[in-house]
N, C-alpha and C positions, 0 to 999 in steps of 0.2 A: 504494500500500500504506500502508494506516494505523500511523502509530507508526516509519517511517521517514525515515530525510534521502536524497536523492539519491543519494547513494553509497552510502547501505547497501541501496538499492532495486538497484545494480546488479549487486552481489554477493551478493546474500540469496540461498542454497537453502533449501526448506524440510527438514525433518530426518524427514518424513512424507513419503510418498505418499500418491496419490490413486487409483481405480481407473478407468482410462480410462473400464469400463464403465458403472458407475452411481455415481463421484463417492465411493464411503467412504472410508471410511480404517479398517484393521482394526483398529490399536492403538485409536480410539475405541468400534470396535462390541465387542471384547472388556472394555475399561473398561467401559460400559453394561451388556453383558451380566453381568456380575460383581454388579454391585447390583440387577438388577431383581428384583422380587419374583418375576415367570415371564417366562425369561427366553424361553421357545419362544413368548411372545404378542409378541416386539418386530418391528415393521416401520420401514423408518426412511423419511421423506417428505421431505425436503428437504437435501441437503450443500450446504455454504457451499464455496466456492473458499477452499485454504487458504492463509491472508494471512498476511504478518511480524507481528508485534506486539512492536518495540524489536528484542530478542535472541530473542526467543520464537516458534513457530510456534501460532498459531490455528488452532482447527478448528472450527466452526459445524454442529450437526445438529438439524433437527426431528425427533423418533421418537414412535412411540405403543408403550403395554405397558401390560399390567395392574397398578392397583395392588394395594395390601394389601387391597380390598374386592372385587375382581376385576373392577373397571370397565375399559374401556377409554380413556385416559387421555392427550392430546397433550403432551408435555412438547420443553423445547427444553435440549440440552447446550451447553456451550463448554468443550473444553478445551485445555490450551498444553503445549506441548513444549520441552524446552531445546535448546539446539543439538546433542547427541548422542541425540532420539528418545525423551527418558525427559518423561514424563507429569508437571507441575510442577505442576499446577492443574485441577481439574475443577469445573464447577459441573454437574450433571445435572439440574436443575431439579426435583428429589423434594422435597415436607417432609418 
């Protein structure tokens, strides 16, 4: 795990889950869905395995959604969690 020492690798939970089924995480797909421009065009391609980052949980998503011009558009998120599950950081890859 990146951004970790040895003992924080052995005690680290993440403060997210994951869905056995297909890898999301819903606090990120309702983060996303929040800012998309439509938000019924999001399909999401790729979940990252979510990693420590220091104190922080990471979460890695490719998605595609329309933008403002109604393209269809691959963007890639990351965003971090604190250790109680609240949302610290997002980049969603929009200008």
């Amino acid at each position: 795990m990146r951004g970790t020492s040895d003992s924080q690798a052995a005690t680290w939970k993440p403060s997210v889950s994951q869905s056995v089924w297909d890898g999301s995480v819903s606090e990120v797909k309702q983060c996303i869905a929040t800012r998309a421009n439509d938000p019924s065009s999001l399909s999401y391609q790729n979940w990252n395995v979510v990693e420590a980052y220091g104190e922080k949980t990471k979460v890695d998503v490719d998605y595609r959604a329309k933008n403002g011009f109604g393209a269809l558009v691959l963007s890639h998120a990351t965003v971090y969690f604190d250790t109680n599950g609240k949302i610290t950081y997002t980049d969603l890859g929009q200008d």
